[in-house]
C-alpha positions as CSV (number, residue, x, y, z in Angstrom):
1,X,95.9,-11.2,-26.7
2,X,94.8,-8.2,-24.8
3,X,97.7,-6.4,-25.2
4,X,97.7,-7.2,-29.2
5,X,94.3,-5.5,-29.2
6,X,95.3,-2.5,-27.1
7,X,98.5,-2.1,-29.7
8,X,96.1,-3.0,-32.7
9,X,93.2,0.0,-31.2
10,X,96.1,2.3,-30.5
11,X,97.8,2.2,-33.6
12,X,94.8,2.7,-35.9
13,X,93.4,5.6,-33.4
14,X,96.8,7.2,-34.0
15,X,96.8,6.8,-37.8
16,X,93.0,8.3,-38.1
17,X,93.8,10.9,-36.1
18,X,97.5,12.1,-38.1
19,X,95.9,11.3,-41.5
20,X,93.3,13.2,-41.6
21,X,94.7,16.6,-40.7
22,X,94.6,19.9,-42.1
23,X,97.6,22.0,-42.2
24,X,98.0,25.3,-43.4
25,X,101.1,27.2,-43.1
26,X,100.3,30.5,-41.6
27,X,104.2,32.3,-41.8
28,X,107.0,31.5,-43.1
29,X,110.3,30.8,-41.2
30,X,113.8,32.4,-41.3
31,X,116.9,31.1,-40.6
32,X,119.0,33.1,-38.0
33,X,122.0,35.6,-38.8
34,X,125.3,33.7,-38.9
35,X,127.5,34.7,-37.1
36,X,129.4,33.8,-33.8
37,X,127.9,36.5,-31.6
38,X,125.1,34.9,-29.1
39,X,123.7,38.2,-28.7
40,X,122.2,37.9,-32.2
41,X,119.2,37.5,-33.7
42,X,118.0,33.8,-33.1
43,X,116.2,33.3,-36.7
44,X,112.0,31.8,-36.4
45,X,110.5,28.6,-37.5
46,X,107.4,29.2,-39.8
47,X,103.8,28.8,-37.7
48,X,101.3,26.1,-39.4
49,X,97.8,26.2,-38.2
50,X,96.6,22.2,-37.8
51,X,93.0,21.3,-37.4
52,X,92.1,17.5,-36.9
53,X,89.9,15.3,-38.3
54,X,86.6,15.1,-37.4
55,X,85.8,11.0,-36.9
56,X,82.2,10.0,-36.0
57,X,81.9,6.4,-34.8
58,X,78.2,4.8,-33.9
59,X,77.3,1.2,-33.0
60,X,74.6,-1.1,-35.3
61,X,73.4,-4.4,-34.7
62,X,74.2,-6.9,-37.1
63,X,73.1,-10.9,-36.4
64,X,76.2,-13.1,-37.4
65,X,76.4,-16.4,-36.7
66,X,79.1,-17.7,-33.8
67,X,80.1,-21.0,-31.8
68,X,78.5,-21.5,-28.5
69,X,81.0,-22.2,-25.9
70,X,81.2,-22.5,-22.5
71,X,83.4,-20.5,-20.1
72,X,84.2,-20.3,-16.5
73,X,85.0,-16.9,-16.4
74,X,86.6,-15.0,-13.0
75,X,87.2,-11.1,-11.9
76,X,90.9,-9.5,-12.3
77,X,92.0,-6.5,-12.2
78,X,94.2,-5.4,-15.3
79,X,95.1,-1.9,-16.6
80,X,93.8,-0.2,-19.6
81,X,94.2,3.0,-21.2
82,X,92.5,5.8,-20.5
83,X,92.4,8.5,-23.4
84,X,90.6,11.2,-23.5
85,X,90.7,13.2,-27.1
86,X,90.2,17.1,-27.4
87,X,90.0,18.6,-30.8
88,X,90.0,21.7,-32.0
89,X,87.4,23.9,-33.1
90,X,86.0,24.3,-36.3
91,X,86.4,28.2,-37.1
């Protein structure tokens, strides 16, 4: 169930953070002379500037009604991800 969870959190942090972007293309591209010589002129892609979303989360309390159960509950140790998120500027 955990690992559901981490999947589930992973996923929807990776489709915030491609959906929102900004792209604008900044040069176009070329492709590269054709012929045989190596020595030639290897062509460019075109540059695109990307800026990311900018996603705000915060916390509120909300009562909700849930079952009371007991649980013995014990430590272990299990591994989680770690991720740490730098975006770019705003310019």
């Amino acid at each position: 169930m955990i690992k559901k969870f981490l999947y589930a959190s992973l996923s929807l942090a990776l489709a915030f953070s491609t959906a929102g972007c900004d792209v604008d293309k900044t040069e176009d591209g070329r492709l590269p002379n054709v012929d045989v010589d190596v020595s030639g002129d290897p062509g460019k892609l075109p540059e695109y500037d990307v800026d990311g979303p900018d996603v705000d989360v915060s916390m509120e309390e909300k009562e909700i009604s849930v079952p009371d159960v007991d649980v013995d509950m014990e430590k272990k140790k299990v591994k989680v991800p770690d991720v740490d998120v730098d975006l770019p500027a705003d310019e």
